[in-house]
VOPAGU-2260 file (C-alpha; in pm, 1 decimal, decimal comma):
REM VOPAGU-2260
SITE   aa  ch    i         X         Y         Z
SITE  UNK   A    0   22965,7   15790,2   10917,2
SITE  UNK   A    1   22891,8   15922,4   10596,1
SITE  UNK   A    2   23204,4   15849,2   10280,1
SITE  UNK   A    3   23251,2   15929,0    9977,2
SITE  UNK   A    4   23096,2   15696,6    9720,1
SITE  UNK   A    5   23102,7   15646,5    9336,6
SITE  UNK   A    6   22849,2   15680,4    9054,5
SITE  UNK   A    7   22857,1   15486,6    8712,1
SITE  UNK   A    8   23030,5   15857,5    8550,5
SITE  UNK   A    9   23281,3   15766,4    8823,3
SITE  UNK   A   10   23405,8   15488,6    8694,0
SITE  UNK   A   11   23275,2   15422,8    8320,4
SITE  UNK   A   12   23500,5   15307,3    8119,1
SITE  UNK   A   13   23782,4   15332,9    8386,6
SITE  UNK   A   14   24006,7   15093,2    8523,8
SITE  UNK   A   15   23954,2   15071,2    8863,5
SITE  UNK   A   16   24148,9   14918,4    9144,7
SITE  UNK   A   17   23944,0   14736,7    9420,8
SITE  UNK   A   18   24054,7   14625,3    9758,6
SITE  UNK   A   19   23850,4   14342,9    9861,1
SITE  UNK   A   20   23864,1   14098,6   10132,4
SITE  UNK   A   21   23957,0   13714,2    9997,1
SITE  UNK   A   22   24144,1   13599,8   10300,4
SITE  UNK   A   23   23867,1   13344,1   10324,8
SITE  UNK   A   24   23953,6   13047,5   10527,6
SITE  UNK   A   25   24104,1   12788,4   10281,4
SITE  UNK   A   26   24162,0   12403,7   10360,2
SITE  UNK   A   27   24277,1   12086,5   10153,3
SITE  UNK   A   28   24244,2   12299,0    9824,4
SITE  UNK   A   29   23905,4   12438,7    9926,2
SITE  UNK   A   30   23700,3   12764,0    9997,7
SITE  UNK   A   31   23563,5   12662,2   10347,4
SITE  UNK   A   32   23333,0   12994,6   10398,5
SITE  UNK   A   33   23274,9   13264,7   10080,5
SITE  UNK   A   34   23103,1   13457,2   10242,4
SITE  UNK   A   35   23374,4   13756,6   10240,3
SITE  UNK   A   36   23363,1   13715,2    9880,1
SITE  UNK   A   37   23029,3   13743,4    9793,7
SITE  UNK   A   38   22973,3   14042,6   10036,9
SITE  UNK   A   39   23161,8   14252,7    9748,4
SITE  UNK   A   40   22908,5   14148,4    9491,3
SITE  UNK   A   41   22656,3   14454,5    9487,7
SITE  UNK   A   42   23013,0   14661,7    9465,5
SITE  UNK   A   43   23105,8   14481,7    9181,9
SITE  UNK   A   44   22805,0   14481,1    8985,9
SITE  UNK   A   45   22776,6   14851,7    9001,7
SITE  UNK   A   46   23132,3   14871,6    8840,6
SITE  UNK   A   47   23085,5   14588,3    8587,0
SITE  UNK   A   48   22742,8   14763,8    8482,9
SITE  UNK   A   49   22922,3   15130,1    8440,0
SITE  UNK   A   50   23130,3   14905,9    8205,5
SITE  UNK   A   51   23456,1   14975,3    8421,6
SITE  UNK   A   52   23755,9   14756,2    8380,2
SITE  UNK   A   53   23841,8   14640,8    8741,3
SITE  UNK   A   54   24084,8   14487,2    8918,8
SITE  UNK   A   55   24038,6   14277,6    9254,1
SITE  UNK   A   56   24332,5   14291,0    9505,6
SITE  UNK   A   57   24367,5   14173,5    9870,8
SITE  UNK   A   58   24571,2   13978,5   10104,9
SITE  UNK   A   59   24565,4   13585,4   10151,7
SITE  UNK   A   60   24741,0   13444,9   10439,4
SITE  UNK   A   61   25069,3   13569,2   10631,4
SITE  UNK   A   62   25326,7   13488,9   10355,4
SITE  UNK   A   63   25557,7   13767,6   10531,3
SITE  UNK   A   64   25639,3   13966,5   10222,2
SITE  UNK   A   65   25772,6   13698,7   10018,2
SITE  UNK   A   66   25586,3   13465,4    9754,8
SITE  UNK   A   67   25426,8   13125,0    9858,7
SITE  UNK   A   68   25281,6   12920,1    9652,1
SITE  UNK   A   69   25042,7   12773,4    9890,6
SITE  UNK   A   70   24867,9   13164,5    9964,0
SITE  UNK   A   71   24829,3   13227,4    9613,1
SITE  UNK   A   72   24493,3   13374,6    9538,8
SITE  UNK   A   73   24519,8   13193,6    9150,3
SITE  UNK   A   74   24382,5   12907,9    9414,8
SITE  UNK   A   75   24042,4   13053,0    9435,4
SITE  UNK   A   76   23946,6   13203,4    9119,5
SITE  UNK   A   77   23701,7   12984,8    9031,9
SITE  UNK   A   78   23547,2   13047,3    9361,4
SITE  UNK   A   79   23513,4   13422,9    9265,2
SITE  UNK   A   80   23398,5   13381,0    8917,8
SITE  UNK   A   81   23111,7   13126,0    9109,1
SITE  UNK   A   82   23018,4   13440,7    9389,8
SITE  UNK   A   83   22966,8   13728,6    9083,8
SITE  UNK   A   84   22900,7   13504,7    8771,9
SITE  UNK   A   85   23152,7   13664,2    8590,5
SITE  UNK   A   86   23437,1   13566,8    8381,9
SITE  UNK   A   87   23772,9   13564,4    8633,5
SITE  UNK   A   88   24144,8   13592,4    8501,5
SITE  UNK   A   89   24409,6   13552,8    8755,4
SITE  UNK   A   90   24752,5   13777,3    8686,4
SITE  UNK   A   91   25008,7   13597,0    8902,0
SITE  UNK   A   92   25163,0   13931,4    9040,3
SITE  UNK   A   93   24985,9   14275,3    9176,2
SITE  UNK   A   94   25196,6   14559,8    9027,0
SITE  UNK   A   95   25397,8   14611,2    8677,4
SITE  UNK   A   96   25356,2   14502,9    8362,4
SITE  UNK   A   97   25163,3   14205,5    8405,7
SITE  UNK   A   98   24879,3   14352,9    8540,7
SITE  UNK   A   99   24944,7   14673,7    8276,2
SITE  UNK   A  100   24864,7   14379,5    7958,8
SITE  UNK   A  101   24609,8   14184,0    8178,4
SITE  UNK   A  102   24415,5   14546,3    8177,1
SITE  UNK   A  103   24443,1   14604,6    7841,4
SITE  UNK   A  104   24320,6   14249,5    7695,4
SITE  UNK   A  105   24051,5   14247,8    7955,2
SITE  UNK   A  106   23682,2   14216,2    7751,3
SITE  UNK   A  107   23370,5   14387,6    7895,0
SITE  UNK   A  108   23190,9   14239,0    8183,6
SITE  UNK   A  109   23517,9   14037,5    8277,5
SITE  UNK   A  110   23699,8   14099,8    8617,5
SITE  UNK   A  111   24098,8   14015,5    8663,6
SITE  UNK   A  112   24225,2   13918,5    9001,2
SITE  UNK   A  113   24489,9   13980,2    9112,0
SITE  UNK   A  114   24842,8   13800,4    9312,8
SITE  UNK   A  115   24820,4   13796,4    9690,9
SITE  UNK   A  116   24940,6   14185,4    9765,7
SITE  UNK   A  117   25107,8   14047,0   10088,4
SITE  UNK   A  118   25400,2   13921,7    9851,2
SITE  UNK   A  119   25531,9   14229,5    9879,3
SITE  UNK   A  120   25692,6   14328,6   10187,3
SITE  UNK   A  121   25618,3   14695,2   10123,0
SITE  UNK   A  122   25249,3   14654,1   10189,6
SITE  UNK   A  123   25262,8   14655,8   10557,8
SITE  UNK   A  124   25506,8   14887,1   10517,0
SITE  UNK   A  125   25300,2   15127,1   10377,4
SITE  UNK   A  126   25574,0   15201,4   10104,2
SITE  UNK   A  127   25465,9   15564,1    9888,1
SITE  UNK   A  128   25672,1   15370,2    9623,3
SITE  UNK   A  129   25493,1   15067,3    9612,7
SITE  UNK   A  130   25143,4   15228,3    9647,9
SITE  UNK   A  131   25241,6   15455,1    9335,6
SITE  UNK   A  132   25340,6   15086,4    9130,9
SITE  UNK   A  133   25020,1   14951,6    9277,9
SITE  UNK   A  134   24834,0   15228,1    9136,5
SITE  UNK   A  135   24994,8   15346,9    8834,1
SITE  UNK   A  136   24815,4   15128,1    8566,9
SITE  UNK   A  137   24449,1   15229,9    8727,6
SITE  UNK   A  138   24244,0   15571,1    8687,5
SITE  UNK   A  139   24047,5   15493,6    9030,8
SITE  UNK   A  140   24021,5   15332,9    9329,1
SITE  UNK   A  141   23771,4   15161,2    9489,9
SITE  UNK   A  142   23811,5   15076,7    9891,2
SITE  UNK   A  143   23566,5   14796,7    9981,1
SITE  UNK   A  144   23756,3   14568,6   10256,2
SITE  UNK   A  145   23677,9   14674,9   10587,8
SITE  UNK   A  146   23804,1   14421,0   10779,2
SITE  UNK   A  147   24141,1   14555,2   10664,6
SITE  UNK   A  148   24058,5   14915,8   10714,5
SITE  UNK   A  149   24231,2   14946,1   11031,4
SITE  UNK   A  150   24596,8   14877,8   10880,2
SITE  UNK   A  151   24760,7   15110,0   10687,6
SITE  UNK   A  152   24872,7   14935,2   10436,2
SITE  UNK   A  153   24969,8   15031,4   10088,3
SITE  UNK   A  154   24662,7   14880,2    9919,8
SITE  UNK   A  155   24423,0   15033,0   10237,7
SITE  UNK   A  156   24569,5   15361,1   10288,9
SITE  UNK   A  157   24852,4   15441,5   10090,5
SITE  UNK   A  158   24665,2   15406,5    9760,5
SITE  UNK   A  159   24450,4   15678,4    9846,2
SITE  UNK   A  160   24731,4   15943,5    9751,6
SITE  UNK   A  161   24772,5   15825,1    9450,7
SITE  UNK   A  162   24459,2   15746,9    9272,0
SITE  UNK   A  163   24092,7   15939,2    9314,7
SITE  UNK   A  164   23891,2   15746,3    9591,7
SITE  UNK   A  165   23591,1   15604,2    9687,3
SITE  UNK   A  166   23412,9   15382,8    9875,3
SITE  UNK   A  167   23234,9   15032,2    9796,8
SITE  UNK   A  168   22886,9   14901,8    9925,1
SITE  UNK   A  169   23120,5   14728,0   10208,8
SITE  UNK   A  170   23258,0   15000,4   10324,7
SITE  UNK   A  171   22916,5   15212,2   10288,8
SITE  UNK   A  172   22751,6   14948,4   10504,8
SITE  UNK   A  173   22963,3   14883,7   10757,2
SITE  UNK   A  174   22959,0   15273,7   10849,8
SITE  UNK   A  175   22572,5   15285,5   10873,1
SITE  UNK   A  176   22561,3   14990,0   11094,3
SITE  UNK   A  177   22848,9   15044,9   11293,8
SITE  UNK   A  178   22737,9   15422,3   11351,6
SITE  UNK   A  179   22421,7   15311,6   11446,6
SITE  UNK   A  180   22477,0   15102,8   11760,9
SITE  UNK   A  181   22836,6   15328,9   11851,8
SITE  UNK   A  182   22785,4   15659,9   11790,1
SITE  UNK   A  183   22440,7   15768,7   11852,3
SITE  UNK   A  184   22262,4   15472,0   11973,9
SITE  UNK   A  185   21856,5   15480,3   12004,9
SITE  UNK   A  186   21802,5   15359,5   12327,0
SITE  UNK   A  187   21756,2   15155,3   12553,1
SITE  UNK   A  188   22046,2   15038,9   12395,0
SITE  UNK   A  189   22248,5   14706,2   12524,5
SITE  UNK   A  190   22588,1   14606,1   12485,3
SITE  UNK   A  191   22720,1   14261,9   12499,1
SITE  UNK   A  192   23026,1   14126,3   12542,8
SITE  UNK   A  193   23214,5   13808,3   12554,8
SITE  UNK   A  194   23505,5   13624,7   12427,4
SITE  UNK   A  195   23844,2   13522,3   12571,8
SITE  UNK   A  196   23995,0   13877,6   12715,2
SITE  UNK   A  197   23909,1   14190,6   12920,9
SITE  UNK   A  198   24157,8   14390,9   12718,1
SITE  UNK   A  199   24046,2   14307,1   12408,3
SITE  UNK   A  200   23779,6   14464,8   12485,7
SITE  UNK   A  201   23900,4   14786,0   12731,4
SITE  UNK   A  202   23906,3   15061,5   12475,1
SITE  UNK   A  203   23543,0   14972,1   12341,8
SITE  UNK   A  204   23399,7   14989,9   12723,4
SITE  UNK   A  205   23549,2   15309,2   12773,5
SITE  UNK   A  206   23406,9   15443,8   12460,8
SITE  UNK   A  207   23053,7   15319,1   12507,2
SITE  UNK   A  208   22989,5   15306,0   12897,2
SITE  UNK   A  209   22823,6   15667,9   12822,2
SITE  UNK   A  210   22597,1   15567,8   12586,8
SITE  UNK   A  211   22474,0   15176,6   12725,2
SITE  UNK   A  212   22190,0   15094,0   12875,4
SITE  UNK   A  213   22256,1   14786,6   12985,2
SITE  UNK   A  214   22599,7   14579,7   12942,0
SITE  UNK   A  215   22592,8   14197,7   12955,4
SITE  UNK   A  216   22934,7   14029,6   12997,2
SITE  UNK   A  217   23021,3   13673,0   12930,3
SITE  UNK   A  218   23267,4   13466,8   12798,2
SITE  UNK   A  219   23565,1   13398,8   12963,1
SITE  UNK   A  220   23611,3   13819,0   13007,8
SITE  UNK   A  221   23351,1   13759,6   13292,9
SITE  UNK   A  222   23560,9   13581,4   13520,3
SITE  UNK   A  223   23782,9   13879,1   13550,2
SITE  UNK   A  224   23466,0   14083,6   13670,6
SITE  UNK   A  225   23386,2   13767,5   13919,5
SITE  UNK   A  226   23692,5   13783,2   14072,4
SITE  UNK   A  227   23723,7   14146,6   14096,4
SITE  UNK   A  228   23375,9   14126,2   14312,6
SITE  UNK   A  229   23556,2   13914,1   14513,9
SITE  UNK   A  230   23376,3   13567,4   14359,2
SITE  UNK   A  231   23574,4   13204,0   14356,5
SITE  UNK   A  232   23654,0   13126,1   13961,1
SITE  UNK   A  233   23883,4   12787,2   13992,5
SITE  UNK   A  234   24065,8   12750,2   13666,0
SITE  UNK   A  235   23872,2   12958,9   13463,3
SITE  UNK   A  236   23987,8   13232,4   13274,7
SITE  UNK   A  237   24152,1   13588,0   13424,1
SITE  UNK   A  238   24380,1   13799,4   13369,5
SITE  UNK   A  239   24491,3   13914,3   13679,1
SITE  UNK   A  240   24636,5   14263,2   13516,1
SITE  UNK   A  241   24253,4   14360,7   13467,6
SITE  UNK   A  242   24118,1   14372,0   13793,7
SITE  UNK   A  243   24179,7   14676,1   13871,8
SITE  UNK   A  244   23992,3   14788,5   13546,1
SITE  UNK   A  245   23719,6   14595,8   13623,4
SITE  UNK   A  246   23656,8   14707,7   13961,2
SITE  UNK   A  247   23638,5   15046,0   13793,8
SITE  UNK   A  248   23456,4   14994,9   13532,2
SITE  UNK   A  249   23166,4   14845,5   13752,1
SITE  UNK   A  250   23176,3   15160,2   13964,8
SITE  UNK   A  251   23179,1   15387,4   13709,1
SITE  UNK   A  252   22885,9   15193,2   13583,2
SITE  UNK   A  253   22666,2   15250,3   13907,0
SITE  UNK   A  254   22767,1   15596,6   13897,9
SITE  UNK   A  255   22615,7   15624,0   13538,3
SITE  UNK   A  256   22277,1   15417,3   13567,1
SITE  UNK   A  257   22456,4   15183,9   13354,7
SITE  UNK   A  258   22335,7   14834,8   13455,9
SITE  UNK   A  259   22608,2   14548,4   13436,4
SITE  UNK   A  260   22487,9   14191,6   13440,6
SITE  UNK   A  261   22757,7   13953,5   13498,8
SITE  UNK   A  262   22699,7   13548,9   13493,3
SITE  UNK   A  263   22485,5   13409,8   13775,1
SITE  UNK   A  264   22565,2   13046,7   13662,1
SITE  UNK   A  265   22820,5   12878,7   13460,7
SITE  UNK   A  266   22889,6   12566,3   13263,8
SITE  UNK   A  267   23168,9   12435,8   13469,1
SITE  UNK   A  268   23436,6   12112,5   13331,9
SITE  UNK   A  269   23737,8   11988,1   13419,5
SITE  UNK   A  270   23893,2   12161,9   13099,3
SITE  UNK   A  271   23811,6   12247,9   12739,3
SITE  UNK   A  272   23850,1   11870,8   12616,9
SITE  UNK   A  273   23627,4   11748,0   12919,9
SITE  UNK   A  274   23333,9   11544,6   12814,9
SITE  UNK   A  275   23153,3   11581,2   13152,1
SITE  UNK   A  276   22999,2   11943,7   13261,1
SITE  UNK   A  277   22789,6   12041,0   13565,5
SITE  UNK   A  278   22611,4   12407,1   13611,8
SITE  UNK   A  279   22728,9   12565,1   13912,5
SITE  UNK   A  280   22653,8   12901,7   14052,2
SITE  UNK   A  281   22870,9   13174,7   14044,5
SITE  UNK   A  282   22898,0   13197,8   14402,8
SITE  UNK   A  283   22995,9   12786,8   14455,6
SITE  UNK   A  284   23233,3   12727,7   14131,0
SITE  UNK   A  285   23491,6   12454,0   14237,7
SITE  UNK   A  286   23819,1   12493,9   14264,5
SITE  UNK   A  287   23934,4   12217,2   14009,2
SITE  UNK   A  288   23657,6   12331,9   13767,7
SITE  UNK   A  289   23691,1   12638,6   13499,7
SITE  UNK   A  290   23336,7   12808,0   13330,0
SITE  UNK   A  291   23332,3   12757,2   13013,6
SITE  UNK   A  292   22979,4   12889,1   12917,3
SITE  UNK   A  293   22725,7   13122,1   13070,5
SITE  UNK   A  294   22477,2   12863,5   13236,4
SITE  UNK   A  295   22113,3   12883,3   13157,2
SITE  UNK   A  296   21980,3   13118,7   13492,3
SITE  UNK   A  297   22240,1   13369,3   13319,3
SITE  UNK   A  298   22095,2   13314,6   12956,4
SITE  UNK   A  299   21738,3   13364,8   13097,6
SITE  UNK   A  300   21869,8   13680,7   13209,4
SITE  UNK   A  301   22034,8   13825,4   12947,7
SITE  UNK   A  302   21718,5   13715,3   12742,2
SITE  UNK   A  303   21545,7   13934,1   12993,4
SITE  UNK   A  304   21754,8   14254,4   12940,5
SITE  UNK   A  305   21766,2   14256,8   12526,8
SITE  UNK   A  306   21390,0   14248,7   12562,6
SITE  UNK   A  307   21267,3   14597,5   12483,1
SITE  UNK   A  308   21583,5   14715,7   12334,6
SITE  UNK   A  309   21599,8   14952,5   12055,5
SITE  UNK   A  310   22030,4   14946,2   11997,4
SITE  UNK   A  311   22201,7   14617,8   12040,0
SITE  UNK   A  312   22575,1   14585,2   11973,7
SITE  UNK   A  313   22685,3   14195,5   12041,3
SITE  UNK   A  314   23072,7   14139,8   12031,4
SITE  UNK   A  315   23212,6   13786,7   12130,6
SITE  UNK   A  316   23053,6   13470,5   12224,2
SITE  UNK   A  317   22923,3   13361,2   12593,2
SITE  UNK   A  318   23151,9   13047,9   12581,7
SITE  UNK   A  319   23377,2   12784,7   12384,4
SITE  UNK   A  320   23060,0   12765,2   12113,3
SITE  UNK   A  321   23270,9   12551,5   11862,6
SITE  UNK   A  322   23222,1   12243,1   12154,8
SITE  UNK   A  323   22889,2   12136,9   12143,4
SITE  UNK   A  324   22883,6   12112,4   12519,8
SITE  UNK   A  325   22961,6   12470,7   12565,6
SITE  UNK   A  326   22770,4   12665,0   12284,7
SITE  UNK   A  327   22426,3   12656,2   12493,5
SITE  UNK   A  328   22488,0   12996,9   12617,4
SITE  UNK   A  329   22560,4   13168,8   12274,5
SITE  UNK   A  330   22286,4   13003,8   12086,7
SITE  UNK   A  331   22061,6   13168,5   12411,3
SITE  UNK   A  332   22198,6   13526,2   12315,2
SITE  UNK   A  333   22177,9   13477,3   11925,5
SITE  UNK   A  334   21780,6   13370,3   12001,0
SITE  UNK   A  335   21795,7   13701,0   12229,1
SITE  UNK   A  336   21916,3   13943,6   11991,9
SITE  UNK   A  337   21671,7   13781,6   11665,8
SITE  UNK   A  338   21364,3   13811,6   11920,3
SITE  UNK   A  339   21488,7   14175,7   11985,8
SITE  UNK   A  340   21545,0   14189,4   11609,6
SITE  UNK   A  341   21221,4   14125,4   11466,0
SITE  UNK   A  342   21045,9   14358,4   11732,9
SITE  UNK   A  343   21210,5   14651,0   11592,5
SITE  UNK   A  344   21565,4   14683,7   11728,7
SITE  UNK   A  345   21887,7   14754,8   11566,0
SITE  UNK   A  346   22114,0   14462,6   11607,5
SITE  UNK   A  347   22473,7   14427,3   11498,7
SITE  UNK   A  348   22698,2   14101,3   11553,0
SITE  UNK   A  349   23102,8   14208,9   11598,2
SITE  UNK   A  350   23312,0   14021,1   11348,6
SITE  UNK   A  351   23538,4   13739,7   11395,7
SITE  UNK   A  352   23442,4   13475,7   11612,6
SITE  UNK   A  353   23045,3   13604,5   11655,2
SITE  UNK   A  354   22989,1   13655,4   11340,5
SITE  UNK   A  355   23165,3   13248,8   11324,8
SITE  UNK   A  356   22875,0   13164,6   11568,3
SITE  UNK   A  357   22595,5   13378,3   11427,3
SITE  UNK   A  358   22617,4   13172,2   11092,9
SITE  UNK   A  359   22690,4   12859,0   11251,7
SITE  UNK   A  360   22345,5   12828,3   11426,4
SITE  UNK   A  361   22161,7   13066,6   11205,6
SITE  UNK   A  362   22160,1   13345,6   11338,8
SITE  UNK   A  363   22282,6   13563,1   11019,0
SITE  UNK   A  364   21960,6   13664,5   10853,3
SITE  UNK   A  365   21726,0   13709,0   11191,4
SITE  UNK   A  366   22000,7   14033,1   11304,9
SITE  UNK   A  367   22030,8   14352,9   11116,6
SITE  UNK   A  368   22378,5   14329,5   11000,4
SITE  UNK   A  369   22723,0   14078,0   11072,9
SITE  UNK   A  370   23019,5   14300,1   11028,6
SITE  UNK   A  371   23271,7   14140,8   10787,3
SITE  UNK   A  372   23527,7   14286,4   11044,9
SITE  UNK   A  373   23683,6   14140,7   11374,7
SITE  UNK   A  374   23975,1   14370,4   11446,7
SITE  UNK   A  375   23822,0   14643,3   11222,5
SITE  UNK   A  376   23496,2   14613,1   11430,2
SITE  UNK   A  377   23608,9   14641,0   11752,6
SITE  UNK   A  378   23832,9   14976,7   11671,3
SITE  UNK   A  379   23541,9   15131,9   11512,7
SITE  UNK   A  380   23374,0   15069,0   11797,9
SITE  UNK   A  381   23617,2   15210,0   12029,6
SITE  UNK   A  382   23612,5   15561,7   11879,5
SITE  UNK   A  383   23884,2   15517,5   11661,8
SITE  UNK   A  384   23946,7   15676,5   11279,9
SITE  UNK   A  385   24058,4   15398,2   11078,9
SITE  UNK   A  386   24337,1   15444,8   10801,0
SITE  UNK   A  387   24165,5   15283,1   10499,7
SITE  UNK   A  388   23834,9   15445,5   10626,2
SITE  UNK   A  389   23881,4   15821,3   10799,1
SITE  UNK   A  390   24050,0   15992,6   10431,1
SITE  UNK   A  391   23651,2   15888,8   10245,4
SITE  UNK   A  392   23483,2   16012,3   10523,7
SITE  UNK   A  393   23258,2   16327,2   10405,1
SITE  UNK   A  394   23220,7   16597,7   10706,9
């Protein structure tokens, strides 16, 4: 996908209004993971080198349209001034006059952040009234948050009527890599999928089953497609709703040439605070036991099938990773998709969770790109035109 971008006559000397992400995971006073601020930084250099004046809004939190203290983004400041180097003041509210004098006394090379946008109730709401208070002291607007690009929201979507548009390195990104393993995909090209739920995942089978290769399922999602085949899963996960969409989705598969590998083994325990596990086959999983990771004849395979690839598009881990006991089977994949990686494919990690896992056992910097998007990710990635996305695209 190919948006609309800005150059330094763009924005020099402007003030410009930039939605970034910030909802970084925040504990006991503390910035736990940055790394959704610092993925703005190229964005924000280019603006603080064409001498613009800008302005750094997002969301923090669910404080349900009302201010609280404790998802105030004056709370991580310092954390931002430490990601771009630059000088950081903190207005503690998003539209009026506030931000109008913060603006105006703001010196070159400084950037002003601004209060958690979610203290309004209109955001969500998409309010024309608030996006025209949000945007009345600024000349542009810059939209570099993806991960919220699938809500139309007032600082996503709404802003875009109001103010001249473009997109940030983000947003740029996050198109090319996105586009390249969902829309026209260099084959062979394999998809694979894990996590908790079949349906999270319905809309983005239906959208690539086309264009795969190969799909390799695990995570709790791939006891649904055991049971549907008619396999004994004991506790483990399923949603009993799905089966029927599994069953097709493995014949329209076959049909296609598609190639499905489901789990031939599993990490079975009594439950996810066991301490004991046993491997079992898929075909002999006990009754009292649940899977709780792919076991390691299934991570030999799926090792197997991402050799050769050219496309790889990995969305949700192969089992509970953040138990030691359990992340075996995800750490097999993430070696998988690097080996693929550095023999030429194109590999992009899903958001959310994976891209949790990916950093966790180092995965980040041996793929080709970890969207900064969970939600955003996967709706991309089921065909779908996002609202703080679709009105940059450039036909």
């Amino acid at each position: 996908m190919k948006l609309k971008t800005f150059g330094p006559k763009d924005v020099e000397n402007k003030k410009v209004l930039v939605r970034v992400d910030f909802n970084v995971p925040f504990k006991g006073g503390k910035v736990q993971d940055d790394a959704s601020i610092r993925a703005h930084a190229s964005t924000i250099a280019k603006l603080v080198n064409a001498e613009a004046k800008a302005a750094l809004v997002s969301h923090f939190g669910r404080p349900k349209g009302k201010p609280v203290p404790e998802m105030s983004l004056g709370q991580i400041a310092a954390d931002v001034e430490k990601a771009y180097g630059k000088k950081v003041r903190f207005v503690d509210d998003c539209v009026g006059e506030k931000v109008q004098r913060a603006l105006d006394d703001l010196a070159k090379g400084e950037l002003l952040l601004l209060e958690n946008v979610r203290f309004y109730e209109e955001e969500q709401k998409n309010d024309a009234g608030f996006a025209a208070r949000l945007g009345k002291p600024f000349d542009a607007f810059v939209m570099d948050a993806f991960s919220a690009s699938h809500r139309a929201d007032a600082s996503t979507s709404g802003i875009m009527s109001v103010l001249p548009s473009f997109a940030g390195d983000v947003l740029v990104k996050e198109g090319e890599m996105l586009g390249a393993v969902s829309e026209s995909p260099v084959k062979p090209y394999v998809l694979i999928l894990g996590g908790a739920k079949v349906s999270d995942k319905i809309d983005v089978v239906g959208n690539l089953l086309d264009k795969a290769t190969t799909i390799l399922i695990g995570g709790g999602m791939a006891y649904t497609f055991l049971k549907a085949q008619g396999y004994a899963i004991g506790k483990s996960l399923c949603e009993g709703d799905r089966l029927d969409f599994a069953r097709t989705v493995l014949e329209k598969a076959k049909d296609k040439g598609v190639k499905i590998l489901l789990p031939a083994d599993s990490v079975a325990a009594d439950g996810l605070e066991a301490t004991e596990t046993a491997v079992v086959d898929s075909d002999a999983m006990p009754e009292g036991k649940m899977g709780l990771d792919i076991g390691p004849k299934t991570a030999k395979l799926f090792a197997e099938a991402l050799t050769g690839a050219k496309s790889i598009l990995w969305n949700g881990p192969m089992g509970v990773f953040e138990n030691e006991l359990f992340a075996a089977g995800t750490i097999a994949v993430g070696e998988g998709v690097a080996k693929a990686t550095a023999a030429g494919a194109t590999s992009v990690v899903g958001g959310g969770d994976t891209a949790s896992a990916v950093r966790q056992f180092g995965f980040e910097d041996k793929v080709s790109y970890v969207s900064t998007g969970g939600g955003a990710s996967l709706e991309y990635c089921e065909g779908k035109k996002l609202p703080g996305m679709a009105p940059l695209e450039v036909k």
